[in-house]
N, CA, C and O atoms as a printed pandas DataFrame, in Angstrom:
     atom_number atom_name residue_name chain_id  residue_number  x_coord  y_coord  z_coord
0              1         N          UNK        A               1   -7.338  -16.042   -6.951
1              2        CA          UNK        A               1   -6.293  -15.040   -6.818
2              3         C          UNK        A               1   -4.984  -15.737   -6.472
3              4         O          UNK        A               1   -4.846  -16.160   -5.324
4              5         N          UNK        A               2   -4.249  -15.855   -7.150
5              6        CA          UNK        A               2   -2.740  -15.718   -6.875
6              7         C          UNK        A               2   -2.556  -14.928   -5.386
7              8         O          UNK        A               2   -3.389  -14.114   -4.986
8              9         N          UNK        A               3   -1.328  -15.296   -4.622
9             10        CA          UNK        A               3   -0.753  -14.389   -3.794
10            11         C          UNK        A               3    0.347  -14.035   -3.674
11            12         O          UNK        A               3    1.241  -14.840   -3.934
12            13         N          UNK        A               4    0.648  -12.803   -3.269
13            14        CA          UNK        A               4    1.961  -12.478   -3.654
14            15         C          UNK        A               4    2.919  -13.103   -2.640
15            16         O          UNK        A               4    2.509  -13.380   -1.512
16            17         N          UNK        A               5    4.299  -13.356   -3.041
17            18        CA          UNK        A               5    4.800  -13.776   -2.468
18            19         C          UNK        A               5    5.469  -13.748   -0.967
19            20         O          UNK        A               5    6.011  -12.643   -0.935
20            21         N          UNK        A               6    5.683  -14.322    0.149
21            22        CA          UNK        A               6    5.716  -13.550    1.315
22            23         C          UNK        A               6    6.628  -12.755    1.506
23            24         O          UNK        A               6    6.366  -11.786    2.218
24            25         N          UNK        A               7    7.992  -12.887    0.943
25            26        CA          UNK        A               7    9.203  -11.969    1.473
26            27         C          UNK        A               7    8.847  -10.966    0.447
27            28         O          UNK        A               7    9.935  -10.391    0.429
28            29         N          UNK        A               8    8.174  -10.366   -0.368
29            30        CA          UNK        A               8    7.693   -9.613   -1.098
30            31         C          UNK        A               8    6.872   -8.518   -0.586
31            32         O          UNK        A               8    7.007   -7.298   -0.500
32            33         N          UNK        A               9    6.032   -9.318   -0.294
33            34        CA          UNK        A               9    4.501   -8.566    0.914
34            35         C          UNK        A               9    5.363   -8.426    1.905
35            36         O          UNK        A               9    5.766   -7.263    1.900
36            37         N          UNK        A              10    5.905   -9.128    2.865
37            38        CA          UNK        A              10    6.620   -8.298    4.027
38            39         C          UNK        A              10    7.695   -6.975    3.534
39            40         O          UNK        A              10    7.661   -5.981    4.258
40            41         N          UNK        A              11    8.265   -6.960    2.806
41            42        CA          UNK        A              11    8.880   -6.089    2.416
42            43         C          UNK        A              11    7.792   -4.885    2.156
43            44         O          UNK        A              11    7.547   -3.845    2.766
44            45         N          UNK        A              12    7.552   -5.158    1.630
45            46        CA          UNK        A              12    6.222   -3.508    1.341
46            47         C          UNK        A              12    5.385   -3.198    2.726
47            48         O          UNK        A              12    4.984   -2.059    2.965
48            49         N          UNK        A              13    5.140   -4.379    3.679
49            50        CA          UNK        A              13    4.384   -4.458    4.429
50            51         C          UNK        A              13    4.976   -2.949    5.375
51            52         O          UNK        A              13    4.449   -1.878    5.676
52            53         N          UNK        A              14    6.506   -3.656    5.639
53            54        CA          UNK        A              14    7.219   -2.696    6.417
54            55         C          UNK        A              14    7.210   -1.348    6.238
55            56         O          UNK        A              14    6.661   -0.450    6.876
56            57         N          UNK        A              15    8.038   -1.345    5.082
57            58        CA          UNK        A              15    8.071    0.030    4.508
58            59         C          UNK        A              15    7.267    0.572    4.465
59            60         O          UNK        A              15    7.503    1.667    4.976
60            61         N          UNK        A              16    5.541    0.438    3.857
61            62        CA          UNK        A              16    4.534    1.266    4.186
62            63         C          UNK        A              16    4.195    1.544    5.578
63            64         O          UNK        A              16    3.909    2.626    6.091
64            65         N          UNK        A              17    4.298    0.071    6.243
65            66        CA          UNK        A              17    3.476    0.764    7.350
66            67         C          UNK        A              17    5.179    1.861    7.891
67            68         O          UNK        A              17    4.882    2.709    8.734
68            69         N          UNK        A              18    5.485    1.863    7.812
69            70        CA          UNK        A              18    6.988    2.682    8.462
70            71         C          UNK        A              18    6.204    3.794    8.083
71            72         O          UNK        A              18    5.307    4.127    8.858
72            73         N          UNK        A              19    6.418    4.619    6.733
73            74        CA          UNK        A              19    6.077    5.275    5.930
74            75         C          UNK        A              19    4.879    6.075    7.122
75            76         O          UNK        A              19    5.133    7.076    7.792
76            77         N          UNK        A              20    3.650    5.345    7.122
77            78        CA          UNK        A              20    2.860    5.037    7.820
78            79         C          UNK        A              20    2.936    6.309    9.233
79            80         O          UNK        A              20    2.424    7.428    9.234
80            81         N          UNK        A              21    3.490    5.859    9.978
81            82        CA          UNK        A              21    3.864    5.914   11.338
82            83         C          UNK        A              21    4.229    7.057   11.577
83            84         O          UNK        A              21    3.737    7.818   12.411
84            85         N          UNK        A              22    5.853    7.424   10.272
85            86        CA          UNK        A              22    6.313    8.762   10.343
86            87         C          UNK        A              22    5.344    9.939    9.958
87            88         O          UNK        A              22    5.222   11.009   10.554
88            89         N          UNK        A              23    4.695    9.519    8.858
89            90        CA          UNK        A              23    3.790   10.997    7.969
90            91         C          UNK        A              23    2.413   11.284    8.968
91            92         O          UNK        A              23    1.856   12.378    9.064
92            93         N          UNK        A              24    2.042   10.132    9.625
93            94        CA          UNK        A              24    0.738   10.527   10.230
94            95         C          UNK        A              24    0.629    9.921   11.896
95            96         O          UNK        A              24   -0.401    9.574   12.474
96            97         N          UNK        A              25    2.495    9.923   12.611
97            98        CA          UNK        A              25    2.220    9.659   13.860
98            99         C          UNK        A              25    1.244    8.494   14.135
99           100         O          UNK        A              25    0.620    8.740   15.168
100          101         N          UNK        A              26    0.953    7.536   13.688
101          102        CA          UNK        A              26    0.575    6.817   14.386
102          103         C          UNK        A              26    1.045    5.671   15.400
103          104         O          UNK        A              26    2.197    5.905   15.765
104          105         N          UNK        A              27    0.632    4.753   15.850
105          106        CA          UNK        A              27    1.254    4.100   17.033
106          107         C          UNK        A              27    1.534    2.737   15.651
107          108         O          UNK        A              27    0.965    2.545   14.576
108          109         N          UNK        A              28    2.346    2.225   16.156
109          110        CA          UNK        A              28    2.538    1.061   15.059
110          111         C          UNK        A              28    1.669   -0.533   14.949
111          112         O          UNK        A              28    1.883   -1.428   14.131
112          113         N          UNK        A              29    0.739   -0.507   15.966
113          114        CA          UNK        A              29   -0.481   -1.246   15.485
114          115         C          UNK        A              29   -1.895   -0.443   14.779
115          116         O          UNK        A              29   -2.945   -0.833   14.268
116          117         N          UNK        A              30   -1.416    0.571   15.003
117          118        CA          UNK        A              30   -2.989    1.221   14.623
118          119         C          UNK        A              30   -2.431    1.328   12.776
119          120         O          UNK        A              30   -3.338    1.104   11.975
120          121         N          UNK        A              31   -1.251    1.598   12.269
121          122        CA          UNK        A              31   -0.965    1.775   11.195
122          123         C          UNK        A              31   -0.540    0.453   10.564
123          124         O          UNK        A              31   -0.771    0.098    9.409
124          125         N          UNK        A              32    0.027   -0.125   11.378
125          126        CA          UNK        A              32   -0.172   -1.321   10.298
126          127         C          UNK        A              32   -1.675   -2.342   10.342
127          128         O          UNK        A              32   -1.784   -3.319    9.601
128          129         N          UNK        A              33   -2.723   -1.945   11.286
129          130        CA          UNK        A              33   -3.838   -2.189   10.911
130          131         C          UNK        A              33   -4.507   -1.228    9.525
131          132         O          UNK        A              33   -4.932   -1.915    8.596
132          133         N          UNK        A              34   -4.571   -0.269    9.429
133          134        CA          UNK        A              34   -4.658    0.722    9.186
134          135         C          UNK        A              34   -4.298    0.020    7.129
135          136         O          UNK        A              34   -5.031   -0.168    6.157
136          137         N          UNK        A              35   -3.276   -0.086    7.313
137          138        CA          UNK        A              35   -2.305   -0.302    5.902
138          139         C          UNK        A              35   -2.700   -1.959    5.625
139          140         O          UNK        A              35   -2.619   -2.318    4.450
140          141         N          UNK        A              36   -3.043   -2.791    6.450
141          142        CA          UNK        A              36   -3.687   -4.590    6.430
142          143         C          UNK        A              36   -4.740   -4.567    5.466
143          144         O          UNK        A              36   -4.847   -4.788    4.259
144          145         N          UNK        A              37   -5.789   -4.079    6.807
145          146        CA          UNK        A              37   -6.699   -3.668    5.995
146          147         C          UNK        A              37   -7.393   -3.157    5.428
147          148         O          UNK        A              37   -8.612   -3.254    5.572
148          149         N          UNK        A              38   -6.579   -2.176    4.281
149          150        CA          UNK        A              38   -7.075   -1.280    3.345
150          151         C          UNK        A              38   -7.385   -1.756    2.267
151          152         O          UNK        A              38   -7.249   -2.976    2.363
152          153         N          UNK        A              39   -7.764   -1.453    1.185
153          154        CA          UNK        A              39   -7.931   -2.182   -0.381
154          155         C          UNK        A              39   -6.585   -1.925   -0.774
155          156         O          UNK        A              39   -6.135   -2.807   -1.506
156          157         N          UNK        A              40   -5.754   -0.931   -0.497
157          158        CA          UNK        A              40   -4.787   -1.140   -1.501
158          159         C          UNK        A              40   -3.694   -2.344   -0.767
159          160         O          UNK        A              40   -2.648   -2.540   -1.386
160          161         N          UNK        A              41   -3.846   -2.883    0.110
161          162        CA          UNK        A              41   -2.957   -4.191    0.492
162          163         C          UNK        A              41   -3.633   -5.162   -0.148
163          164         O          UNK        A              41   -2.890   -6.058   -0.547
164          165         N          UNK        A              42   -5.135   -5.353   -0.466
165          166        CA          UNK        A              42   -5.823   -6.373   -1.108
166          167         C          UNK        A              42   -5.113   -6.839   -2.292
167          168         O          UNK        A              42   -4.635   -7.907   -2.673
168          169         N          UNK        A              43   -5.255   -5.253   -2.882
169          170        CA          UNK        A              43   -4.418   -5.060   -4.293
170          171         C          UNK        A              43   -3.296   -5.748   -4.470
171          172         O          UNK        A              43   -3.067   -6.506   -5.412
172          173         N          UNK        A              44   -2.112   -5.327   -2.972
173          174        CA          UNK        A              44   -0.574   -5.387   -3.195
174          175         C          UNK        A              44   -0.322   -7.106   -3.424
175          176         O          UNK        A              44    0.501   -7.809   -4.011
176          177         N          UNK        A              45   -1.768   -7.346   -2.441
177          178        CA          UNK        A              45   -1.667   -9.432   -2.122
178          179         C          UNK        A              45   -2.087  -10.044   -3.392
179          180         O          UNK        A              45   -1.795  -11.194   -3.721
180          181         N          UNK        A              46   -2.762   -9.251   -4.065
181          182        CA          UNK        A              46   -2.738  -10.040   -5.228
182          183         C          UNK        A              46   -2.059  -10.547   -6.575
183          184         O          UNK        A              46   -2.526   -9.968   -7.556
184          185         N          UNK        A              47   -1.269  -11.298   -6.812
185          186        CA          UNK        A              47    0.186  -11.410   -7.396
186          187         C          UNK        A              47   -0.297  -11.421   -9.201
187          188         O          UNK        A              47    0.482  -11.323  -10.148
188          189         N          UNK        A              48   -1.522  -11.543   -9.250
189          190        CA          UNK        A              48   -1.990  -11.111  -10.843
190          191         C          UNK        A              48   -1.815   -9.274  -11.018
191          192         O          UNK        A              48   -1.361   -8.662  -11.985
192          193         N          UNK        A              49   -2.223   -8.856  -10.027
193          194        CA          UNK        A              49   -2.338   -7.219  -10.854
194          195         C          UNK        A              49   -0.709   -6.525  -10.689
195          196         O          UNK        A              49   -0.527   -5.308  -10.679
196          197         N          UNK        A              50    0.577   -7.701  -10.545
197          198        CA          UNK        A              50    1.534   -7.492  -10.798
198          199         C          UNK        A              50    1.971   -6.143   -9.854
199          200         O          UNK        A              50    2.507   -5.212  -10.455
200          201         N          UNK        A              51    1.806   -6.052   -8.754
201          202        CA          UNK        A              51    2.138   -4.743   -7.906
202          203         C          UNK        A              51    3.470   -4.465   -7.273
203          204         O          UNK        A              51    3.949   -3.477   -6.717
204          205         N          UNK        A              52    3.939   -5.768   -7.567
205          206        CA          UNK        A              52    5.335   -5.849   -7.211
206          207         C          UNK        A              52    6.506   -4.958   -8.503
207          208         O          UNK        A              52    7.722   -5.125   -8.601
208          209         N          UNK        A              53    5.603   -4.018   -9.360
209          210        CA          UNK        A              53    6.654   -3.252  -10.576
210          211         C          UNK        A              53    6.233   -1.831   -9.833
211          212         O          UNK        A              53    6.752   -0.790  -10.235
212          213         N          UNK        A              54    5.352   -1.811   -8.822
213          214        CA          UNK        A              54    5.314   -0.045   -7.903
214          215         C          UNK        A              54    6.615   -0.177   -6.866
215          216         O          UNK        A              54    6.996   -1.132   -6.189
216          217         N          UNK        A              55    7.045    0.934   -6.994
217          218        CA          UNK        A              55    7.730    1.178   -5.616
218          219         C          UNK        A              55    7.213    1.266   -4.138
219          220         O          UNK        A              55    5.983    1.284   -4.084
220          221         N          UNK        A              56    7.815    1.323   -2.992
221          222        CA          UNK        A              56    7.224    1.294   -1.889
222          223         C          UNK        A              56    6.248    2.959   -1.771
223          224         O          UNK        A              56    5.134    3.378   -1.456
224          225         N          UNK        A              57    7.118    3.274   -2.094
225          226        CA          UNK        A              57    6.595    5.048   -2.339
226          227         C          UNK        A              57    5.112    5.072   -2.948
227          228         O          UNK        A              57    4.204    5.648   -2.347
228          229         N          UNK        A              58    4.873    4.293   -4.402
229          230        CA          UNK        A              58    3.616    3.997   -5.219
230          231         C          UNK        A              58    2.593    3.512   -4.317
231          232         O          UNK        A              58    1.466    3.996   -4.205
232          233         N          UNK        A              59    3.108    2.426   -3.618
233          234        CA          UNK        A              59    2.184    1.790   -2.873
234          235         C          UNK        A              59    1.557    2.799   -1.652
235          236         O          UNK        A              59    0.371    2.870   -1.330
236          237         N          UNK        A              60    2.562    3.470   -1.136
237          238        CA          UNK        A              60    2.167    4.217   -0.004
238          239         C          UNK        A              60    1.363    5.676   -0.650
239          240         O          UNK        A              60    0.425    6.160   -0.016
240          241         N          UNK        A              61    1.694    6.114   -1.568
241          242        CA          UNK        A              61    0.696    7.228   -2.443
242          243         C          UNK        A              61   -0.659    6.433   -2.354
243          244         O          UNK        A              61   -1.566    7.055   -1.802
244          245         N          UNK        A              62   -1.013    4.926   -2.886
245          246        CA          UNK        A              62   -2.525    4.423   -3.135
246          247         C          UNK        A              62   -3.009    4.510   -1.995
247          248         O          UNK        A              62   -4.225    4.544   -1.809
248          249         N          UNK        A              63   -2.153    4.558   -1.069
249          250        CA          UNK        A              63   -2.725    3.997    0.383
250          251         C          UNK        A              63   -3.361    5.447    0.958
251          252         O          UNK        A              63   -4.246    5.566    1.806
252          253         N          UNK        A              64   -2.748    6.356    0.347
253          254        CA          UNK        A              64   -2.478    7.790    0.967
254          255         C          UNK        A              64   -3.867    7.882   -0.382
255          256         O          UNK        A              64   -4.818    8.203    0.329
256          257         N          UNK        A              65   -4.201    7.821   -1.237
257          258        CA          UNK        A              65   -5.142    7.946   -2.177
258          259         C          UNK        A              65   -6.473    7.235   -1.750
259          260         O          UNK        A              65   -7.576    7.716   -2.010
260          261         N          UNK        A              66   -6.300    6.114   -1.110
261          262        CA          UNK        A              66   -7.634    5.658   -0.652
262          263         C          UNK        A              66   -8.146    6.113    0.826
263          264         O          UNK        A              66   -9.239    6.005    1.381
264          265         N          UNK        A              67   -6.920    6.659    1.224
265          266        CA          UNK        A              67   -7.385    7.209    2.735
266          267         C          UNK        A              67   -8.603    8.224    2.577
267          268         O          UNK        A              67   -9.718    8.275    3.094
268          269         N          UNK        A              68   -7.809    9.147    1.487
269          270        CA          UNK        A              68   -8.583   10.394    1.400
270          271         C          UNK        A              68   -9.390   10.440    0.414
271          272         O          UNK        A              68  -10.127   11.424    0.480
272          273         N          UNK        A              69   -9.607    9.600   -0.724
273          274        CA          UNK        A              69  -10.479    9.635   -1.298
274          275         C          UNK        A              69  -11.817    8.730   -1.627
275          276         O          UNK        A              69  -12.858    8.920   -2.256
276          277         N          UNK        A              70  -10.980    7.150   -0.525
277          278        CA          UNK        A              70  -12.017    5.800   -0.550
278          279         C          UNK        A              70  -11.413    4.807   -1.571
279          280         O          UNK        A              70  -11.474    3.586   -1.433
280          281         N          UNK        A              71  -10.657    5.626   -2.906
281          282        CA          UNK        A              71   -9.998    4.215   -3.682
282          283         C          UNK        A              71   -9.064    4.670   -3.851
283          284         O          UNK        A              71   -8.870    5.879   -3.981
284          285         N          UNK        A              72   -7.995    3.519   -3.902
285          286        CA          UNK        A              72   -6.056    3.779   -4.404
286          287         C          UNK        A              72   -6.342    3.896   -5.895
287          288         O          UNK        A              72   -5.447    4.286   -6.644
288          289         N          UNK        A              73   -7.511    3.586   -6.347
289          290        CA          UNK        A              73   -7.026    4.120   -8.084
290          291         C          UNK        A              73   -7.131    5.493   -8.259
291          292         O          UNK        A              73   -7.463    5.837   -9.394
292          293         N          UNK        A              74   -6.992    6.129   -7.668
293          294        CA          UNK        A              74   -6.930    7.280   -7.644
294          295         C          UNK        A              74   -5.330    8.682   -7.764
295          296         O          UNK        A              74   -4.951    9.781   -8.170
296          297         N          UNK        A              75   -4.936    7.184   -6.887
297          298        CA          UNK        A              75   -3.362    7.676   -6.646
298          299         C          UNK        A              75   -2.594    8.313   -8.338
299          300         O          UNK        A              75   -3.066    8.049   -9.444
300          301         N          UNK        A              76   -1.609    8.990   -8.132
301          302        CA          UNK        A              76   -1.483    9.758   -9.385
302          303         C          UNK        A              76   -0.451    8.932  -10.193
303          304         O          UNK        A              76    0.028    9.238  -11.285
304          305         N          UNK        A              77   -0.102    7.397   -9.164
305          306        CA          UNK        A              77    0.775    6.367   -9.531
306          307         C          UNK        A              77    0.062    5.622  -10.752
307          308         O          UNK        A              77    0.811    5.187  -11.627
308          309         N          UNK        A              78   -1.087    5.463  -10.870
309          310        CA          UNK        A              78   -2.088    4.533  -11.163
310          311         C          UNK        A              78   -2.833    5.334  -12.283
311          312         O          UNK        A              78   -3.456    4.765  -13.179
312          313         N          UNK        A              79   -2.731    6.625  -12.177
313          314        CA          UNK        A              79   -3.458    7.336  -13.329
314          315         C          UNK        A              79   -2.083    7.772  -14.184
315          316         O          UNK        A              79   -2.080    8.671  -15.024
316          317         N          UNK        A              80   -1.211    7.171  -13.909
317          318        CA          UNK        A              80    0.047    7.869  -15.293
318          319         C          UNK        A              80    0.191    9.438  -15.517
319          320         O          UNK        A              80    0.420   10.044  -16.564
320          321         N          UNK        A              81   -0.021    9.949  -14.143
321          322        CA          UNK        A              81    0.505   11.485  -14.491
322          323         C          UNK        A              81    1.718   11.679  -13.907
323          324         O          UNK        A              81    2.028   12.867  -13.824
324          325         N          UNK        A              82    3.022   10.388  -13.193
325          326        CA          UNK        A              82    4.052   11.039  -12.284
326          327         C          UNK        A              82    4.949   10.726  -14.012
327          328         O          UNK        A              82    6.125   11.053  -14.165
């Protein structure tokens, strides 16, 4: 696996977990644990499945897609219906 690059991943890192914090109150270690280690950060770290062409918004929908359903492919980013 390739990795994505760091000022890249920190950039999304933030913004989601921000994202994070506001929509579901959490404390800001529990959400950026929360957003670490999920699959869809696996995803974001991996610099082949090119994740750096989603917005922070995309990313935070997969995240919000695997919460509630178990996988970010689910998100409606990823199935081409937005």
């Amino acid at each position: 696996m390739n990795r994505m690059k760091n000022f890249s991943l920190d950039y999304y890192n933030s913004s989601v977990i921000q994202r994070i914090i506001e929509k579901y109150h959490m404390e800001p270690m529990d959400a950026a644990r929360a957003f670490l280690t999920s699959e869809t950060h696996s995803m974001l770290e991996d610099a082949d499945l090119a994740m750096w062409e989603f917005s922070e918004s995309a990313i935070f929908d997969m995240w919000e897609a695997e919460r509630n359903t178990g996988d970010p492919r689910n998100s409606e980013y990823l199935r081409s219906e937005l």
